[in-house]
N, CA, C and O of each residue as an XYZ file, in Angstrom:
348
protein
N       0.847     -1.155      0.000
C       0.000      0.000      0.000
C       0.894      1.218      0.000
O       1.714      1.343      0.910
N       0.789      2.180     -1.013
C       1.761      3.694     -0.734
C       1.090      4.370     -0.729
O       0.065      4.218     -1.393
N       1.330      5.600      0.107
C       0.823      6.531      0.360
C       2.054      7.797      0.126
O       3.009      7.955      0.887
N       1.836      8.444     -0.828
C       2.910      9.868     -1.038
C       4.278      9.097     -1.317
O       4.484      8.791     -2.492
N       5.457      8.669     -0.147
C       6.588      8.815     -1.102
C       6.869      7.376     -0.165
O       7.943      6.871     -0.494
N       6.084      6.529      1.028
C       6.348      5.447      1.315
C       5.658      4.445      0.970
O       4.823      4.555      0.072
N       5.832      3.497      1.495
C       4.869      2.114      1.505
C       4.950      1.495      2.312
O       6.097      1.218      2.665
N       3.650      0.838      3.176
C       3.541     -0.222      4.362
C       2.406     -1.050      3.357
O       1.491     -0.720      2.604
N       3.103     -2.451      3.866
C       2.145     -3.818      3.260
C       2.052     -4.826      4.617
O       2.893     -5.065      5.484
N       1.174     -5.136      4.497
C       1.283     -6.465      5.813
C       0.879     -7.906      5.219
O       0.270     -8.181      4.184
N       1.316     -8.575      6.027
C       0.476     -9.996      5.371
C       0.496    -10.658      6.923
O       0.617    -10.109      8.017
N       0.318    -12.148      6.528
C      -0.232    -12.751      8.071
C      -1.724    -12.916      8.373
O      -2.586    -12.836      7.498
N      -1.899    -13.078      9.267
C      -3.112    -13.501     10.322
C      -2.926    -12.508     11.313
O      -1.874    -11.903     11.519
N      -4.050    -12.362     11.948
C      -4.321    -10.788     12.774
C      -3.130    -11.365     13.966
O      -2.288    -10.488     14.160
N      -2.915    -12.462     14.681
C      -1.957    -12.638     15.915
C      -0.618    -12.795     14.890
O      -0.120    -13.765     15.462
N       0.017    -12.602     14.124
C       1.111    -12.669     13.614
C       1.254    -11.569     12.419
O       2.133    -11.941     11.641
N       0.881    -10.782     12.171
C       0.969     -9.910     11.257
C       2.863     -9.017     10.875
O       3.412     -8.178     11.590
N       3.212     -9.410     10.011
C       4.029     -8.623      9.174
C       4.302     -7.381      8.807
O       3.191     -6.986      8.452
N       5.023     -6.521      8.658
C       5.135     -5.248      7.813
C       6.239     -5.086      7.331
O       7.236     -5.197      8.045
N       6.347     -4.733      5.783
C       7.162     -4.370      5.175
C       7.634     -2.992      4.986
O       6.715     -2.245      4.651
N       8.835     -2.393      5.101
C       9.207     -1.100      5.646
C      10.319     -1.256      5.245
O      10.938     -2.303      5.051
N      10.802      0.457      5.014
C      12.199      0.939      4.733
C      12.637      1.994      5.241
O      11.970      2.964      5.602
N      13.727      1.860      5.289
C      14.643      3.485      5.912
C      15.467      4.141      5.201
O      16.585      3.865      4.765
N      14.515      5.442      5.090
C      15.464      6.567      4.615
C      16.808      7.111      4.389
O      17.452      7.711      3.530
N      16.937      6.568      5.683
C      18.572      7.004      5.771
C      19.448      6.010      5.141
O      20.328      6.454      4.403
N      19.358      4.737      5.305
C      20.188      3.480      4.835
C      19.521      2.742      3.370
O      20.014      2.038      2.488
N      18.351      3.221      3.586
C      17.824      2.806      2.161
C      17.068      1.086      2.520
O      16.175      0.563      1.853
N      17.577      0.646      3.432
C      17.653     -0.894      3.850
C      15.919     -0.932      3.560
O      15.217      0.070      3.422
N      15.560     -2.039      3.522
C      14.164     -2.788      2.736
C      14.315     -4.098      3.997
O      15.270     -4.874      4.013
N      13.195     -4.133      4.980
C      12.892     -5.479      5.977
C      11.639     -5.374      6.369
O      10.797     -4.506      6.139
N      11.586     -6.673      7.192
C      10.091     -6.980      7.605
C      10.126     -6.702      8.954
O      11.180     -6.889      9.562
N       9.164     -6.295      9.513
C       9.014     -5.689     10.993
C       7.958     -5.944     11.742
O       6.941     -5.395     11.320
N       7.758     -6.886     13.176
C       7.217     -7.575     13.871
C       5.924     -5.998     14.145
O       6.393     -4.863     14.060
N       4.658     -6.159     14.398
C       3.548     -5.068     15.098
C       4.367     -4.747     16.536
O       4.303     -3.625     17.038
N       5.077     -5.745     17.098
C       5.580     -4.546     18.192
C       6.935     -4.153     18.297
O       7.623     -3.971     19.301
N       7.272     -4.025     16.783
C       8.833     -2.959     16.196
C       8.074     -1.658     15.846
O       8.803     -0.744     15.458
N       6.511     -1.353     15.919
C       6.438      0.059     14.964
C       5.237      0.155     16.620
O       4.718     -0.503     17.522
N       5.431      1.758     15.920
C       4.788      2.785     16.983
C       3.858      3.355     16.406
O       4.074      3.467     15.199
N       2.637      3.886     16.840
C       1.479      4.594     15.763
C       0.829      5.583     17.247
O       0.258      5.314     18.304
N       1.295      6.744     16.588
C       0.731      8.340     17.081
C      -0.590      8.649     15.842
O      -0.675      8.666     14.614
N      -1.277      8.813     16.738
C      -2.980      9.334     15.792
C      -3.110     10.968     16.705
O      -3.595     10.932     17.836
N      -2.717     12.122     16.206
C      -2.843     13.035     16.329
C      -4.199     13.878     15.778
O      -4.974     13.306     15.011
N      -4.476     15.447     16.265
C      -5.876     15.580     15.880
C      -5.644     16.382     13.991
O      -6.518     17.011     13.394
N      -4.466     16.121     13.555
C      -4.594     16.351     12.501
C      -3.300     15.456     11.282
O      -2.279     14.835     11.578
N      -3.732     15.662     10.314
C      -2.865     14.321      9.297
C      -1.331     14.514      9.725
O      -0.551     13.591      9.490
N      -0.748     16.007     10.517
C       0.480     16.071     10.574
C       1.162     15.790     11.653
O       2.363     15.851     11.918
N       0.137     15.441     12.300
C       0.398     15.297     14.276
C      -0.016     13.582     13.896
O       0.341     13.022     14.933
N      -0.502     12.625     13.084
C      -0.522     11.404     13.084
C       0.714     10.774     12.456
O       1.523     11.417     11.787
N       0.806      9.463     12.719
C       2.607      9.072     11.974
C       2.931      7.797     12.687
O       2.397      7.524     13.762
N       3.731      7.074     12.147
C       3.996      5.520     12.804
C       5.478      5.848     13.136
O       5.910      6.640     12.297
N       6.289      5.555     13.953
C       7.730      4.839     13.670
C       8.404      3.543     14.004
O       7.784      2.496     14.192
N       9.531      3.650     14.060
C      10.071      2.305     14.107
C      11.435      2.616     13.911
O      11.846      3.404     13.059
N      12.475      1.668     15.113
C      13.781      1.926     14.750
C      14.474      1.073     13.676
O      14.048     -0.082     13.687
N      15.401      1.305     12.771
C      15.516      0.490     11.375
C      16.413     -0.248     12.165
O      17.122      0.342     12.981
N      16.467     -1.438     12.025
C      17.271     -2.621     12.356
C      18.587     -2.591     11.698
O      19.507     -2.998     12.408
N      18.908     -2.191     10.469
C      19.644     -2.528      9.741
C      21.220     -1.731     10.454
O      22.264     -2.180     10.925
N      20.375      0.357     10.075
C      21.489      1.451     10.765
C      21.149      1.741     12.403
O      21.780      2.294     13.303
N      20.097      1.217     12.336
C      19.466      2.107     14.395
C      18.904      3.379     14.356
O      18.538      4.012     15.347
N      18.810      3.911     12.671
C      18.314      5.301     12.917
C      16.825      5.101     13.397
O      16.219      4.041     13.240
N      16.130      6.578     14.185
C      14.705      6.045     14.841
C      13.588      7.092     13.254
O      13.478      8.212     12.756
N      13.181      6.029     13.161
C      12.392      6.741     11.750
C      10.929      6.806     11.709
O      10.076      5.947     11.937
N      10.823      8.413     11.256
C       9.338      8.558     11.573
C       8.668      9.013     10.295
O       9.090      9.929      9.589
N       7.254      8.069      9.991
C       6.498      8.769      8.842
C       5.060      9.023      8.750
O       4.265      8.318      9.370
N       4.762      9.799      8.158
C       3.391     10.177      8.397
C       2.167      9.138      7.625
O       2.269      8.567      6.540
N       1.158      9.124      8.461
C       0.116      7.736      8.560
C      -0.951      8.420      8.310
O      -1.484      9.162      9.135
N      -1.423      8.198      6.951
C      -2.705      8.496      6.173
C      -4.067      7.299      7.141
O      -3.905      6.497      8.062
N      -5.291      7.712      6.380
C      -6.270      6.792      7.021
C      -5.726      5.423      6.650
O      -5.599      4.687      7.629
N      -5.450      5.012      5.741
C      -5.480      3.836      4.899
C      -4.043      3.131      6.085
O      -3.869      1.949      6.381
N      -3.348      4.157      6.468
C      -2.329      3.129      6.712
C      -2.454      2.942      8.282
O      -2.108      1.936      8.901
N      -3.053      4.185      8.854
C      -4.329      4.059     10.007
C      -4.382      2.680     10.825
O      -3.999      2.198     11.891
N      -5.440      2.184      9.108
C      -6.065      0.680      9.529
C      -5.240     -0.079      9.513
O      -5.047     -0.892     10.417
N      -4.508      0.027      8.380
C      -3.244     -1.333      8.308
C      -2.902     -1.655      9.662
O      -3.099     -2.798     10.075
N      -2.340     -0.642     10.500
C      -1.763     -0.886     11.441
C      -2.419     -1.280     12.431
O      -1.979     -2.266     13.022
N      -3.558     -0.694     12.878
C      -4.306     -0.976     13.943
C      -4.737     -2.281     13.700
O      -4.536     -3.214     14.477
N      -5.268     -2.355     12.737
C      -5.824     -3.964     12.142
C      -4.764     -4.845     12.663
O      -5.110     -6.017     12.813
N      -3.610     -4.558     12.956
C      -2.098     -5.551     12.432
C      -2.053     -5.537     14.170
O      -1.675     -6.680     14.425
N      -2.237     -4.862     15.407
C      -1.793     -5.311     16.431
C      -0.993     -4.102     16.779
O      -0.593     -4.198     17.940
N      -0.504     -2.685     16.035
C       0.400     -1.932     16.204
C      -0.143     -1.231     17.402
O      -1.297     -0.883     17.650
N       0.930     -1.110     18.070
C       0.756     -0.540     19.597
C       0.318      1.398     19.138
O       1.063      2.021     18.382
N      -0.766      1.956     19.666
C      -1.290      3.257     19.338
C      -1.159      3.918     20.242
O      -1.497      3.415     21.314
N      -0.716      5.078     20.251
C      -0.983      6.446     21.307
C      -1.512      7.552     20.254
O      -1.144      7.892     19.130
N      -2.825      8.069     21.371
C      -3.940      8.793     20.849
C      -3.370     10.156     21.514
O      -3.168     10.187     22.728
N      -3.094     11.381     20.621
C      -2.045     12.930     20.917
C      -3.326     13.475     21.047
O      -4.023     13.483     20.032
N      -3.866     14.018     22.279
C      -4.832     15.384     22.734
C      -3.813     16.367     22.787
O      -2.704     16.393     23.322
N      -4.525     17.249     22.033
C      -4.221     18.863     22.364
C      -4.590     19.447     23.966
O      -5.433     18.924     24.694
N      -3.906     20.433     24.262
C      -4.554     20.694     25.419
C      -4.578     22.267     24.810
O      -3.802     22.722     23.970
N      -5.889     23.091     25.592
C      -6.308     23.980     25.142
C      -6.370     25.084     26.232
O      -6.815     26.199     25.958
């Protein structure tokens, strides 16, 4: 599935789910367990975003999470923190 300039795909069964992911910095291409990635749902598309540290270099890499990739993740087991504004 891509969204703008990445791509997350999963495969599996909902207790074992997959994700395919890459890093920017190293370029590296691997598969990543639901509790290697992080998912922030902020109250707007720029305050929402998944990360995950790349296995390959250790850099900690963060990208922004459309609806579509939303579900992927949540569907997949990905651990979520919900960002309130305070006013």
């Amino acid at each position: 599935m891509s969204e703008g300039t990445h791509t997350v795909t999963a495969r599996g069964s909902a207790t074992s789910v997959i994700f395919k992911a890459a890093c920017p910095q190293c370029r590296g291409r691997f598969e990543l367990a639901a509790g290697a990635l992080r998912l922030a749902i902020g109250a707007s598309h720029r305050t929402t975003f998944y990360s995950f540290t790349c296995p390959d270099c250790g850099t900690a890499v963060r990208k922004p999470a459309g609806e579509r990739i939303v579900e992927l993740l949540t569907g997949g087991g990905v651990r979520t923190l919900r960002l309130h504004s305070t006013v």
